[in-house]
C-alpha positions in Angstrom: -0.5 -11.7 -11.1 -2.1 -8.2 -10.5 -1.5 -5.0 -11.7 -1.9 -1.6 -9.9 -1.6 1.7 -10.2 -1.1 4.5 -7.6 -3.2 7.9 -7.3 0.2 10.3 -6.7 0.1 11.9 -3.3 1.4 15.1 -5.3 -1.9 15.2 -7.8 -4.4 17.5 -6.5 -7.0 15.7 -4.3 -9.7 17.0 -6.9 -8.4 14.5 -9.8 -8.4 11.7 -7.8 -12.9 10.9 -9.1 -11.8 11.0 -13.2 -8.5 9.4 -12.1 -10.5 6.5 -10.8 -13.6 5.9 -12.8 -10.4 5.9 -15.9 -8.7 3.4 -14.3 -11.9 1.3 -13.9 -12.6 1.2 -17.4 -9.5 -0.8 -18.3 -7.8 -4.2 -17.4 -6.2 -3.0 -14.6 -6.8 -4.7 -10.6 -6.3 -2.1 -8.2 -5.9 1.5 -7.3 -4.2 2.2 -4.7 -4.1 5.7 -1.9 -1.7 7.2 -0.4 -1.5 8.6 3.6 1.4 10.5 4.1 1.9 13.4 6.8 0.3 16.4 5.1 -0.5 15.2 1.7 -3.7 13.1 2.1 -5.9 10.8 4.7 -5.9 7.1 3.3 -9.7 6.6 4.1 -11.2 9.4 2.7 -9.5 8.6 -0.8 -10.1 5.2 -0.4 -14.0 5.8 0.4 -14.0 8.7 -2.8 -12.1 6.2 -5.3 -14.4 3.1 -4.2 -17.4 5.3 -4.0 -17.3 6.3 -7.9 -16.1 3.1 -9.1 -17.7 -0.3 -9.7 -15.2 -2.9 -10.6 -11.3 -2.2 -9.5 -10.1 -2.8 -6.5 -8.8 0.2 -4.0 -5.9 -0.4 -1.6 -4.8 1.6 1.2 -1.2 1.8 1.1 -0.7 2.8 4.1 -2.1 4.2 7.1 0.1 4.3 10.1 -0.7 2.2 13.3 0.6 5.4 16.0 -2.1 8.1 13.9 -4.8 4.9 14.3 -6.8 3.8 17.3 -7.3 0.3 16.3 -11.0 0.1 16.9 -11.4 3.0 14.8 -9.9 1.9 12.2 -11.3 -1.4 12.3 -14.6 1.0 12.4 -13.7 2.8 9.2 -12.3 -0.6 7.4 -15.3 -2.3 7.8 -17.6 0.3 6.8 -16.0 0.4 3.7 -16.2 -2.9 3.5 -19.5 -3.5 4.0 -20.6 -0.8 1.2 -18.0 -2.2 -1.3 -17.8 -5.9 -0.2 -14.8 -7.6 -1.8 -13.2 -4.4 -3.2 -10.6 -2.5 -0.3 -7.4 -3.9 0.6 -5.9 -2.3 4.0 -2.4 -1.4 4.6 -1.0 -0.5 7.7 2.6 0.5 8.9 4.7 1.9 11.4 4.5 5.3 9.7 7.6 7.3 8.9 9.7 7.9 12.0 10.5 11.8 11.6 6.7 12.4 10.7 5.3 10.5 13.7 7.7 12.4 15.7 6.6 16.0 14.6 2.9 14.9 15.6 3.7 13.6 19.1 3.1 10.2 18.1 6.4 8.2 18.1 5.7 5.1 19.6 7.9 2.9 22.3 7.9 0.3 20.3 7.2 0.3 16.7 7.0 -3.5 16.6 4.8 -4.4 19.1 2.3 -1.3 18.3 2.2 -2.7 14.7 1.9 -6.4 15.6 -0.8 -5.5 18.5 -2.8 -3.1 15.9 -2.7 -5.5 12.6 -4.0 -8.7 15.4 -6.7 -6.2 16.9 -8.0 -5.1 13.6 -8.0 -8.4 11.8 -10.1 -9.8 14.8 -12.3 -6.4 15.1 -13.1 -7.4 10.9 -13.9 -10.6 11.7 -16.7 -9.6 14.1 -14.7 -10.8 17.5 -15.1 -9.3 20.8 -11.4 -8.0 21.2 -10.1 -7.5 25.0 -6.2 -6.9 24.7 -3.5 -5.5 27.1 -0.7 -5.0 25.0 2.5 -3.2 25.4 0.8 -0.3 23.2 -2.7 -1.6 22.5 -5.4 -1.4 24.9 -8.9 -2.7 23.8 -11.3 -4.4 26.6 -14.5 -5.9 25.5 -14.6 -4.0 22.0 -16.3 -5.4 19.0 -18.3 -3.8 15.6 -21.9 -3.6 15.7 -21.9 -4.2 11.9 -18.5 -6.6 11.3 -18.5 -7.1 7.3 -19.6 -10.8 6.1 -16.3 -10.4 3.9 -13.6 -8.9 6.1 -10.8 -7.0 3.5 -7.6 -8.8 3.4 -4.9 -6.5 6.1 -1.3 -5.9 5.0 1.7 -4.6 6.3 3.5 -2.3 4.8 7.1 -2.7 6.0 10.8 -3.6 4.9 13.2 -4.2 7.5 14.0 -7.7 8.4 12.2 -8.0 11.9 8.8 -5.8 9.9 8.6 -8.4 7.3 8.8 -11.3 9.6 6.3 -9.9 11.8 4.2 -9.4 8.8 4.6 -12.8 7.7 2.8 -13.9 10.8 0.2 -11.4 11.6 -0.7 -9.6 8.6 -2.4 -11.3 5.0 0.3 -9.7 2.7 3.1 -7.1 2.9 3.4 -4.0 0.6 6.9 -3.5 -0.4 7.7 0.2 -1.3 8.7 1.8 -4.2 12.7 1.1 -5.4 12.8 -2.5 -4.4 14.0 -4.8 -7.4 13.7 -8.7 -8.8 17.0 -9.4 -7.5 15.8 -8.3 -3.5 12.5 -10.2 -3.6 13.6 -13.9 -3.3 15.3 -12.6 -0.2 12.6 -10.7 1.0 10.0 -13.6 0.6 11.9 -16.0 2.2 12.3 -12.8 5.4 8.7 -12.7 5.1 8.0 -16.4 5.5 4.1 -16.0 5.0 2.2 -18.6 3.3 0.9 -19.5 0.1 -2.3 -17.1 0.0 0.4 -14.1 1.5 0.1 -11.5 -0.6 3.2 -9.4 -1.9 2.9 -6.2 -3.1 5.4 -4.3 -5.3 5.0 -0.8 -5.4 7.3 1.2 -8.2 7.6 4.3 -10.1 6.8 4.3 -13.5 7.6 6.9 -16.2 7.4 6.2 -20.1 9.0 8.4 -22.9 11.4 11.4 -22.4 12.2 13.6 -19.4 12.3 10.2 -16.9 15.3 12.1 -15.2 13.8 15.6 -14.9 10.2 13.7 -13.4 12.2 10.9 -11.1 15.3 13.3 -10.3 14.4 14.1 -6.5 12.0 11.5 -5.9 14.2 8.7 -6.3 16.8 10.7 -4.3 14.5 10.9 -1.1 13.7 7.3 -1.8 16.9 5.5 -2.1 17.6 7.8 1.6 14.7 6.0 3.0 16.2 2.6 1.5 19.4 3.1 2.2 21.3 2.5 -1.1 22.3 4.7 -3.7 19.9 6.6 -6.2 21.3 4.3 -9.3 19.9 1.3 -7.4 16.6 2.1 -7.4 14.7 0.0 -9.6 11.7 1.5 -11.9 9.3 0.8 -14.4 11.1 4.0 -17.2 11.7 3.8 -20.5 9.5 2.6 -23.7 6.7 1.2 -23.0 8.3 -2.4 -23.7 10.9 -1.7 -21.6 8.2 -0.4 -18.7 6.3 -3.6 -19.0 9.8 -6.0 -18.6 10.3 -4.4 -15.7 6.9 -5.2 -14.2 7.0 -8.7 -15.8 10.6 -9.0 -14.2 8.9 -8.4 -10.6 5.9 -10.6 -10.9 8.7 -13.3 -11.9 10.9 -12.7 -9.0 7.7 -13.3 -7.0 5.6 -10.0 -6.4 1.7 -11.3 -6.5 0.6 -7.5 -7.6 3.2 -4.7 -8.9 1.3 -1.3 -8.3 2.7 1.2 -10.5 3.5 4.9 -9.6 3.0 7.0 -12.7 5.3 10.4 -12.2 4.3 13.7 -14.0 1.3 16.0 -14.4 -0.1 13.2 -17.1 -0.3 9.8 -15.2 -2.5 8.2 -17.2 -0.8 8.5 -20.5 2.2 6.6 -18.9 -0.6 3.6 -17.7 -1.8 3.9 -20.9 1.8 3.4 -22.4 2.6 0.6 -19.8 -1.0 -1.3 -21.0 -0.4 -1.1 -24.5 3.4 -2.8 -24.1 1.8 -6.0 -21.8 
């Protein structure tokens, strides 16, 4: 069972070095990045968290398969994995619909882009020559020059049914975003259908103390939209401390391998703090 925490996508870029060498100075397994439209590329904060830390691992949660030419992301994966050998985990996804359609980047098929870009990648990592003809992919004689001797585990971040099946069979875990509760995840794993070594991933907001209302208010609103249920059914990690840490202990007993935590507020790490102290 790991635990995680998320670098905010609203923190300024800046605090991301002190937020990181923090984080790897306690008992935590991961940071994690963010790439959404306009807030922050995924590789650049992954390569600035992993460059200035020694010990945690950084995941990339997520970049988007129609902003990533396979080969270079495989490119960018592997360099980082090369220089920080058994310390990225890669997410990739089909990237919020409205966004990729205000860049010119909706794809035909979201599926088979996704499938075709996890399968190319994964192969590209493991120092293959990669020809494919895909319905969106098109790669013909492609390999790295300088493939990684331990290629970083790929995982999909999705939640639909046909996304998490798909993820069970091409990708090495699936990130499940922020909102999702104990009671969903059996149903999830078994939509999933991955194997023993699949890794799921949890992500959820976390908040400790007073004003939880005033710092989730509109986030939780956009983000029960996105799930499509209503704002009180959002699950998070809010409260005490103790009840912070039940909440995380309730997801890794419903079946979540990591829960990444997304502290909310201008003070992240006194809310990691908080959570720490209660497990």
């Amino acid at each position: 069972m790991r635990l995680g925490v998320m670098f905010d996508r609203d923190l300024p870029p800046e605090q991301l070095i002190p937020f990181a060498r923090a984080l790897d100075e306690t008992s935590l397994d991961d940071l994690w990045v963010v790439e959404d439209l306009g807030w922050t590329g995924g590789i650049s904060a992954a390569a600035t968290a992993l460059a200035v830390t020694s010990r945690i691992r950084v995941g990339i949660g997520i970049t988007p398969a129609p902003l990533r030419n396979p080969m270079l992301l495989a490119m960018e994966l592997g360099n980082l994995a090369r220089v920080h050998p058994g310390r990225l985990a890669a997410g990739i996804g089909h990237g919020v619909g409205d966004w990729m359609r205000q860049v010119g980047a909706a794809p035909a098929s979201p599926l088979s882009l996704l499938e075709e870009t996890i399968t190319s990648v994964r192969a590209l990592l493991r120092g293959e020559t990669v020809t494919l003809h895909g319905r969106s992919v098109h790669l013909d004689g492609v390999s790295l020059v300088h493939p990684p001797a331990e290629p970083p585990p790929v995982l999909a971040g999705v939640k639909k049914p046909k996304s998490l099946a798909l993820s069970g069979r091409v990708a090495q875990g699936t990130i499940v975003p922020e909102g999702v509760g104990p009671a969903q995840l059996p149903g999830i794993i078994d939509q999933i259908g991955g194997g023993d070594d699949h890794e799921l991933v949890v992500f959820t907001y976390l908040h400790t103390g007073p004003g939880t209302a005033e710092a989730t208010g509109a986030m939780v609103a956009g983000q029960a939209e996105f799930l499509g249920v209503a704002p009180e059914e959002v699950v998070m990690a809010t409260g005490t401390g103790a009840e912070a840490a039940e909440r995380v202990k309730s997801l890794w007993a419903a079946g979540a391998d990591s829960v990444v935590v997304r502290p909310l507020g201008s003070d992240p790490l006194t809310h990691v703090q908080t959570l720490l102290s209660a497990l």
